[in-house]
Steps between C-alpha positions, in 0.01 A plus 500: 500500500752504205886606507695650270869525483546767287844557479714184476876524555620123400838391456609153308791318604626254230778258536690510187804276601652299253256686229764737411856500376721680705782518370338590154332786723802625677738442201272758326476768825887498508556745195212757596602806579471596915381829578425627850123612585318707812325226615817246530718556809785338439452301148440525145263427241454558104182668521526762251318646200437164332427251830469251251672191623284247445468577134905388464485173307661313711169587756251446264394195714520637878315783294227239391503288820452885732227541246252192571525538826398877476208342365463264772491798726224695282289224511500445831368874538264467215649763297631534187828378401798724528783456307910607596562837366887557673737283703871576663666352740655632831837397709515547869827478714534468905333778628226612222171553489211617266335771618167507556290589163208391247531417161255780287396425152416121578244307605711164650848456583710231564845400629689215468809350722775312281748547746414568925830431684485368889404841754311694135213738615174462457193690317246731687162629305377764733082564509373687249257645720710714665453658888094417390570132649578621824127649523360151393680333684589528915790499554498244796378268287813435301829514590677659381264641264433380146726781296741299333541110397791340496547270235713243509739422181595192326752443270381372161160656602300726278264750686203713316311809677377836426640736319335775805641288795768670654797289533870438631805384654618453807881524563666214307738300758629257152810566309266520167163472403365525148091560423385505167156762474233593246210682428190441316153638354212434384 
C-alpha cells in the first residue's frame, strides 16, 4: 500500500525574539498613513495601493530576515522559492477583529507579532475543504468537528501558511495589537 498526501496545508512558527529591532520597526510604522479597511472591525492598517512596507529602508533587514525564512518554509514543501512581493501592517484596538478571508494572488503568507498585549486574540485558519470534510469524516468521531484551528499567537513570533487558507480573528480582548503581513510568489 502507498499514501499520498496530496494537498499539504503547513504552517511555520519561527521565534524571532531579540532578532529584530523594535523600536527601529515601530519608529518607522509611526508616520504611515492609517486608513480603515472591510476586513478590520475596529482598527487600522496602511494597506493601500503600494503595500510596500518592507521595502522602507529602515526594513530592509526584517525584509531580508522574513525572506530566509520564506525559504525555510519552501523547502520544507519541496517547492520552489517564493520571494515577498507586498507587506503592510495592521493595528487592532479592544474589540476588533479580522474578518474571515484568503489572500488571492499569492502562494504563502505570513504574519508576524511585534507587539501582542495581555487578553490579544488569537488566529483561526478554517479547512479549505469546505462542508466536503464533514462527508469524510463522522461526525462522532471528533468533537467538535475539525472546521477551524485555532492557533495560538506569540509575540515576537513569525507564522508562514497558504496564501488559499482561509484565515482570521477572533475578538481582540487587548488594548492594542500590531501584526506585520506579507505575501509572496513564486
Amino acid at each position: 500500500m502507498k499514501k499520498y498526501n496530496l494537498f499539504p496545508s503547513l504552517i511555520t512558527e519561527y521565534n524571532l525574539k531579540n532578532l529584530i529591532d523594535k523600536d527601529n520597526l515601530f519608529e518607522t510604522i509611526k508616520n504611515y498613513k492609517l486608513i480603515t479597511h472591510g476586513l478590520i472591525k475596529n482598527g487600522q492598517t496602511n494597506y493601500d495601493e503600494n503595500m510596500k512596507l518592507l521595502d522602507h529602508p529602515n526594513l530592509y533587514t526584517l525584509k531580508e530576515l522574513f525572506q530566509e525564512y520564506t525559504f525555510k518554509h519552501c523547502k520544507e514543501l519541496n517547492i520552489e522559492p517564493a520571494f515577498i512581493t507586498n507587506s503592510w501592517f495592521n493595528i487592532m484596538n479592544e474589540g476588533g477583529k479580522t474578518r474571515p478571508h484568503i489572500h488571492e494572488a499569492s502562494c504563502l503568507s505570513g504574519v508576524y507579532y511585534p507587539l501582542l498585549e495581555e487578553n490579544t486574540c488569537d488566529l483561526y485558519f478554517t479547512t479549505p475543504l469546505g462542508s466536503s470534510i464533514i462527508n469524510l469524516i463522522p461526525i462522532n468521531t471528533i468533537d467538535p468537528p475539525l472546521k477551524q484551528h485555532i492557533m495560538p499567537i506569540k509575540q515576537d513570533h513569525l507564522y508562514i501558511f497558504p496564501s488559499y487558507l482561509q484565515h482570521g480573528t477572533q475578538v481582540n480582548k487587548s488594548k492594542t495589537r500590531i501584526v506585520i503581513s506579507f505575501n509572496s510568489f513564486f
